[in-house]
C-alpha positions in Angstrom: 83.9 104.8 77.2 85.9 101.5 78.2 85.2 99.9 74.8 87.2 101.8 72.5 90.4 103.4 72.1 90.7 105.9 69.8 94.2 107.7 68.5 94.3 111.3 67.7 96.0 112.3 64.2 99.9 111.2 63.7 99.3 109.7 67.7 100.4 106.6 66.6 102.3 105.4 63.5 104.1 102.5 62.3 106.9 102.3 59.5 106.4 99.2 58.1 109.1 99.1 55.2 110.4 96.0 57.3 108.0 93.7 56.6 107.1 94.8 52.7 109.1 92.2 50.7 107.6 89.6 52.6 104.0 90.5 52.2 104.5 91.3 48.4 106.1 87.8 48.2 102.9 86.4 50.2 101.0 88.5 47.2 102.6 86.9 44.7 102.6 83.3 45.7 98.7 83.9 46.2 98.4 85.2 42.8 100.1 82.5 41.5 97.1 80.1 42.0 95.2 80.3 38.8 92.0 78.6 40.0 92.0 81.6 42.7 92.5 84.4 39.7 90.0 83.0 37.6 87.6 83.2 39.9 88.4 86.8 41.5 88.0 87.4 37.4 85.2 86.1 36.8 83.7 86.7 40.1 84.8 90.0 41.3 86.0 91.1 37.9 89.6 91.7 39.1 92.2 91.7 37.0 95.7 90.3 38.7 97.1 93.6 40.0 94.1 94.6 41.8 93.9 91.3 43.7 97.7 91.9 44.5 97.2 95.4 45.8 94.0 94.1 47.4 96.4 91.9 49.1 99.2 94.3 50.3 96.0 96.4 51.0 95.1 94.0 53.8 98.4 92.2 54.8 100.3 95.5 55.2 98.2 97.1 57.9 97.6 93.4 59.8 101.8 93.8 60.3 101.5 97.0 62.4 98.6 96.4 64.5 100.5 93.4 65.5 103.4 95.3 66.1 101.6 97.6 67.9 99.6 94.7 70.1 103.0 93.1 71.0 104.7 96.2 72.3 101.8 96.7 74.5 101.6 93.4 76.2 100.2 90.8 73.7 102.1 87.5 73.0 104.7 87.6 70.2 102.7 84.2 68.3 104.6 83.0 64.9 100.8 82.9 63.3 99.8 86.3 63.7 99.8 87.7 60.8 98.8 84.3 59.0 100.9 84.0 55.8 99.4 80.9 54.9 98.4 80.0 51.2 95.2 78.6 51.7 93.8 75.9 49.0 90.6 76.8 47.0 88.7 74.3 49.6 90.6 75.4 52.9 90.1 79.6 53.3 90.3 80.3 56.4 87.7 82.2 57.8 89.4 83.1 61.4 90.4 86.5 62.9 92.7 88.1 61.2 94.8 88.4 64.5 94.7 86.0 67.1 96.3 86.2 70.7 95.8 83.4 73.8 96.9 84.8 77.3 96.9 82.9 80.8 94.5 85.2 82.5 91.9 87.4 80.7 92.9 90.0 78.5 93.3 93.6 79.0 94.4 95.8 76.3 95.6 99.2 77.8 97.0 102.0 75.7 96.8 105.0 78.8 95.4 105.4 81.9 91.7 106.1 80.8 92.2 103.9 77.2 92.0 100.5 77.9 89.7 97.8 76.4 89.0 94.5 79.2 88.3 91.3 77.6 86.2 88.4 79.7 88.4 85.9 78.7 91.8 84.5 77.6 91.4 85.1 73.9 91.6 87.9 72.1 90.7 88.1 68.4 91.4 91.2 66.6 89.6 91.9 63.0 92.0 94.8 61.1 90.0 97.4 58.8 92.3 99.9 57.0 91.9 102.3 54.6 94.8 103.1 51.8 95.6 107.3 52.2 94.7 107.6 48.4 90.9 106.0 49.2 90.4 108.7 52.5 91.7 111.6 50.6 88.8 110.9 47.7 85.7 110.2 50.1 87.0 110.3 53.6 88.8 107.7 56.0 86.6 104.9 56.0 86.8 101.1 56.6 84.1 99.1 55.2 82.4 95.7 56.5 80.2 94.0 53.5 76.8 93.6 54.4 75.0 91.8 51.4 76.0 91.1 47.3 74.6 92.5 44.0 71.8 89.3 44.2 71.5 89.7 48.3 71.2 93.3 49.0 71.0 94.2 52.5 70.8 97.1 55.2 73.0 97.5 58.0 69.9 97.4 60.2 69.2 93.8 58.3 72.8 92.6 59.2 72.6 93.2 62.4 69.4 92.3 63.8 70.3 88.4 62.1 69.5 89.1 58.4 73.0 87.3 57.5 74.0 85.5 54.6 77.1 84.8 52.9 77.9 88.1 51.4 77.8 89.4 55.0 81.5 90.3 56.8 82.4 87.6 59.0 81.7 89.4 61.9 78.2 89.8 61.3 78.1 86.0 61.0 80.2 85.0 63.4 81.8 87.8 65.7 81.4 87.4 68.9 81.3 90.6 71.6 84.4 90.4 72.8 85.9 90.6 69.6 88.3 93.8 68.6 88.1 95.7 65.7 91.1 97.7 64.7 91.2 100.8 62.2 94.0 101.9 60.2 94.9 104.3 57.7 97.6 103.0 55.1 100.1 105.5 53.7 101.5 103.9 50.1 103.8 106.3 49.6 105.7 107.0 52.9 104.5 103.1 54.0 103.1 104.0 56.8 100.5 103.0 58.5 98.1 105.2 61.0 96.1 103.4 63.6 93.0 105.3 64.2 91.6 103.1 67.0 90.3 99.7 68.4 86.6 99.1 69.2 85.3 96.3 70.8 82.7 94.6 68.3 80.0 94.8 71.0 80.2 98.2 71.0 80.3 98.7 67.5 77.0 96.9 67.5 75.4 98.5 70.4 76.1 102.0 68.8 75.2 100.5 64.9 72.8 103.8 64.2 75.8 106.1 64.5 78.7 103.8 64.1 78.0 102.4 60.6 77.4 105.0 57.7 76.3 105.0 54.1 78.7 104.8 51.6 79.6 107.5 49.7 79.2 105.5 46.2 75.3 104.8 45.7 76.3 101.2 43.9 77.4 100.3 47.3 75.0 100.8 49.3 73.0 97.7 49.6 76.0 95.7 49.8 78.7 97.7 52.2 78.7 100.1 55.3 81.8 102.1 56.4 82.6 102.9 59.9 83.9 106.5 59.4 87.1 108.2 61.0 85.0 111.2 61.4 83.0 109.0 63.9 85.9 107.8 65.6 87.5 111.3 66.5 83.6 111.9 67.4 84.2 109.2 70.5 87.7 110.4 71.1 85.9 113.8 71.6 83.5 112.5 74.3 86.1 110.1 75.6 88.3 113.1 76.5 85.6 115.3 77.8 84.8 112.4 80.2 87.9 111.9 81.4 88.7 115.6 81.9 85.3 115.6 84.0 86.3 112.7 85.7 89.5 114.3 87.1 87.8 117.7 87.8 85.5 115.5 90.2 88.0 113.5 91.5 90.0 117.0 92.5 86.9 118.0 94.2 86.5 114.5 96.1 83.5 113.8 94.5 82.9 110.4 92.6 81.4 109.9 89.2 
């Protein structure tokens, strides 16, 4: 149960008003690269406001988790999030958060909710889910596992059937990577952390962690990790503890 922290509804939210101008100005400036639009048109058939809400999607939700990481311990770093414009040859392909301590890390939310990393980096990958998108088919934050030409399982993804349509992670993610889960609020701009999973654990757990999407046109190309699992492991989590303490009350070790 040490891989994974998981919030309870309304446990933990972030207002994140502060950091919207800058992120829609990040949106903009991204937008304003017309050899990126025409291929997210002709590619991903995306007209220009849907790449710009992709982007405040995605930015928005990578603000609080760093806020969130920083009040509990992690370095306050000037990169994190990275509001770089990256040219159509330089994408960067890193973490989406990235933290370097001087001993290895330890990520503690309570007492029995921490997450201990091996070493002195700790890369965080942020999924989030708009409000709008959970209220239609459920929370759920989605990891691409194929395209339209390479279709692919998540059984295929994980056992080494990778390619580039597969989420970084899958390619390159390494165990002691952390995932982080959030629910994004457009309306009140708020954003809802659900949890933090190590990716090794994500992995070890694929059966059960990674679901079908609810859309049958995605299902050969995306997986979801859905909320309804993560309160699953909160469940558990907080039985465990509970039977942790009744033994520990009744000097016996578990």
């Amino acid at each position: 149960m040490g891989e994974m922290i998981i919030f309870g509804s309304q446990e933990c939210v972030i207002d994140i008003r502060k950091y919207e101008k800058k992120v829609w100005d990040f949106a903009d400036q991204i937008c304003s690269d017309q050899d990126y639009m025409n291929y997210m048109q002709h590619q991903r058939r995306a007209d220009r406001w849907k790449v710009k809400q992709n982007i405040i999607d995605s930015k928005l939700p990578e603000c609080a988790v760093n806020e969130f990481l920083i009040s509990h311990g992690c370095p306050d770093l000037p990169t994190n999030p990275d509001f770089k414009v990256y040219g159509k040859k330089e994408k960067s392909w890193d973490p989406d958060l990235k933290y370097n301590f001087s001993a290895p890390w330890n990520l503690t939310y309570s007492l029995d909710r921490s997450i201990v990393g091996t070493g002195t980096q700790l890369d965080v990958a942020v999924k989030s889910c708009t409000k709008e998108t959970a209220d239609k088919y459920g929370a759920s934050f989605v990891f691409n596992i194929g395209t339209d030409s390479k279709p692919n399982t998540i059984e295929g993804a994980v056992s080494g059937k990778k390619h580039s349509g597969c989420d970084d992670l899958f390619i390159s993610g390494k165990d002691s990577d952390v995932i982080a889960f959030v629910l994004f609020d457009r309306v009140k701009m708020e954003c809802e952390l659900r949890g933090f999973a190590s990716w090794v654990s994500l992995k070890n757990d694929y059966k059960n962690a990674f679901g079908t999407m609810r859309l049958p046109k995605f299902r050969t190309i995306k997986t979801a990790v859905y909320d309804t699992y993560l309160q699953d492991v909160r469940k558990k989590s907080c039985e465990y503890s509970k039977m942790n303490s009744f033994f520990a009350s009744c000097g016996v070790q578990v």
